[in-house]
N, C-alpha and C positions, 0 to 999 in steps of 0.2 A: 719559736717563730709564730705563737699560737698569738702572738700580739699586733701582728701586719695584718691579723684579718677583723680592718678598722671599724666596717660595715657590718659583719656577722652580728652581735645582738642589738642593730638597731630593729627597734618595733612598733606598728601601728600600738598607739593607746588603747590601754584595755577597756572595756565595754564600747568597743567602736565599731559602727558599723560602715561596711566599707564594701567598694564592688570592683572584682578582679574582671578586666578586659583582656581578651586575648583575640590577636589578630593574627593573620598568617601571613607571611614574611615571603614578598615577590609572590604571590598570587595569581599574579596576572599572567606570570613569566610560565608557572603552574600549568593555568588555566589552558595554555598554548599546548603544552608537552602532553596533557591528560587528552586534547583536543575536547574539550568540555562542549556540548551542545548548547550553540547561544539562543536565544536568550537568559534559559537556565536551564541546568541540568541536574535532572530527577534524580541520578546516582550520586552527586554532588552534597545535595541536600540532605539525601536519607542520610547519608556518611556524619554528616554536620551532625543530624538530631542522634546518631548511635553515641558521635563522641563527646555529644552535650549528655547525655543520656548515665554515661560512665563517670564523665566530670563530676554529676551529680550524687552519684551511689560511694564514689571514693573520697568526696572532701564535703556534702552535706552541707553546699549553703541553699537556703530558702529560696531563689529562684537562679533561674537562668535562662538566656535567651539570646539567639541568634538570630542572624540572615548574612549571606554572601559569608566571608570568610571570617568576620567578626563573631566574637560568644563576651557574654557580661553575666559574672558571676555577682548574684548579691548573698551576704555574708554577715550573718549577726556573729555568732560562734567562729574565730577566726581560727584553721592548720597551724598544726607549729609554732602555737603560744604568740602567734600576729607576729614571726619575724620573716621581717620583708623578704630579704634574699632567699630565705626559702619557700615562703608563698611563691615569688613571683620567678622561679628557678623549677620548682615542682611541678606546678601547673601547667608551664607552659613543657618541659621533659614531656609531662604526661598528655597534654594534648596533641604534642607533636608525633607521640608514639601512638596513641591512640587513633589518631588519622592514618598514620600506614598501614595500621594492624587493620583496620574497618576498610579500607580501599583494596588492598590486596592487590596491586599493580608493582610491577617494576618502573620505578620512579628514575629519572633521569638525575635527580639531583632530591638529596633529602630533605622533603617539607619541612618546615619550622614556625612554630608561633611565638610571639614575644607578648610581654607580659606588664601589666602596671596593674597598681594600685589608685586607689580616688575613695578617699574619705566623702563619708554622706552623712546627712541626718535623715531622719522621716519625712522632714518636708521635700526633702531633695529628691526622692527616691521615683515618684511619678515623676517627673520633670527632665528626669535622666533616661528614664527607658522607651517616654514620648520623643527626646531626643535621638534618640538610636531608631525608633520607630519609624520617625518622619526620615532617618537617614536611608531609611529600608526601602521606603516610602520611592524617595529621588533616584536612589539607584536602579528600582522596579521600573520608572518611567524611560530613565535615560536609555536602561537597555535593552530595552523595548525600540525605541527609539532608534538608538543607534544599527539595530539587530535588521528594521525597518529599511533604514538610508541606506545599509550596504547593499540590499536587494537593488535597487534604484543609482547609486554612483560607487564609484573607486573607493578605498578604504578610506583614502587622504580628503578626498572630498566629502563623504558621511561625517568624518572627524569636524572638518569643517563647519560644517551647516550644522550638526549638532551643538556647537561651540557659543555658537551664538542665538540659541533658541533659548526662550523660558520655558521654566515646567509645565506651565499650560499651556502652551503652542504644541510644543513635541506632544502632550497629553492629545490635545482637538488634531494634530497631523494624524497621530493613529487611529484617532476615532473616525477622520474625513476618508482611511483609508479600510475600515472594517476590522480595523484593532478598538476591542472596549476592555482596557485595563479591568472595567469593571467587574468584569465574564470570569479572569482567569482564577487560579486558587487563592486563595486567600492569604498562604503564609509564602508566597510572593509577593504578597504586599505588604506586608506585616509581621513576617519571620515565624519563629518557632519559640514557642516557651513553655519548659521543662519545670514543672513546680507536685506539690505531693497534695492529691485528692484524697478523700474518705469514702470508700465504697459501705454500703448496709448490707453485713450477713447476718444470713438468721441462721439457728442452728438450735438443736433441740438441748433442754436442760435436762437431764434421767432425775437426777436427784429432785426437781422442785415439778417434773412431769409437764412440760410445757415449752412452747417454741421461745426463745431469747434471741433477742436482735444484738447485736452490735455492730460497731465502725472499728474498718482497718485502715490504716492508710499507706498510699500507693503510689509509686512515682508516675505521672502525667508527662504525656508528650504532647502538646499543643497546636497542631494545624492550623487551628480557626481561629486566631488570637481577634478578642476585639482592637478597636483603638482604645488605647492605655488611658487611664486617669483614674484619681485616688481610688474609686469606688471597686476596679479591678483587686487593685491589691490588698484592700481591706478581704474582698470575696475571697480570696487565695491565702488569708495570715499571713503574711505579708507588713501588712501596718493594721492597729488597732483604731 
């Protein structure tokens, strides 16, 4: 029967570089049952960067980077010889298990992430995490926003009025009201990303009698992201 499984050796092309996305599955529906603190909730997050944090130590791609329920895994060195079903069957097993095991709650119904793939090249590569950025970006204002309007009208009616605002309107509404998106932390505006720094230790040589320096390198958890562009990911290895 080893021949009905038509999909198992299909594989990304080798020396490809490629970024595995993973989203969580009714989230919202989640978000309700955990009773999450709106506009964002601090246990939510940490949870995020622990199992961005594991994703990293167990499959070893070059960055990663979340906000809200999304994570984008980038990937020179692809798992499992770049075969999809199991890339994109693994990762998302493991981050789905990864998020229970780091929450520690009795869940009403089992969380779940789903999983794709998206070939890149180098030039692609800023272009796609400013994309995810500015998504971070919109969802920072709207639920703000929204978090705002429910203070002021009915649930149906915030819905409403948020519906038909631009992101600068809702922006200047919370600024005319003593919200300055400006103020708040940074990787609510901008997310989280996990990439490998180089610390300097010194330590003493006995044989040559004298201090010697070197670099380790250490997985990073990122708070303060800037706004993304090429010059970030050259700074991180990332791109040459």
């Amino acid at each position: 029967m080893k021949e009905f499984e038509v999909y198992s050796s299909l594989k990304v092309p080798k020396n490809s570089r490629v970024i595995v996305r993973l989203d969580g599955r009714a989230f919202h529906k989640l978000a309700k049952d955990l009773d999450l603190v709106k506009p964002y909730d601090e246990k939510f997050y940490q949870v995020m960067a622990r199992v961005c944090e594991g994703l990293f130590k167990e499959f070893s791609p070059s960055f990663v980077y979340t906000f809200s329920d999304e994570i984008s895994l980038l990937f020179d060195n692809l798992p499992f010889d770049g075969r999809i079903e199991k890339i994109d069957s693994v990762l998302a097993g493991f981050t789905s298990s990864s998020f229970v095991m780091n929450y520690d709650v009795d869940f009403k119904k089992p969380p779940a992430f789903d999983s794709r793939i998206i070939p890149v090249n180098d030039g692609d590569i800023p272009d796609y995490f400013k994309w995810r950025q500015d998504e971070s970006w919109m969802n920072c204002v709207n639920s703000h926003g929204i978090s705002y309007l429910k203070t002021k009208y009915s649930n149906n009616e915030a819905n409403d009025k948020i519906n038909g605002m631009k992101l600068n309107e809702i922006h200047e509404l919370l600024f005319q009201n003593g919200i300055n998106l400006n103020d708040i932390e940074t990787y609510k505006k901008r997310g989280i990303g996990i990439y490998r720094k180089n610390k300097k230790v010194v330590g003493f040589n006995k044989k040559e009698n004298k201090n010697q320096t070197s670099y380790r390198s250490y997985v990073f958890t990122d708070w303060e992201l800037p706004i993304f562009n090429e010059d970030f990911f050259k700074g991180i290895g990332v791109l040459k």
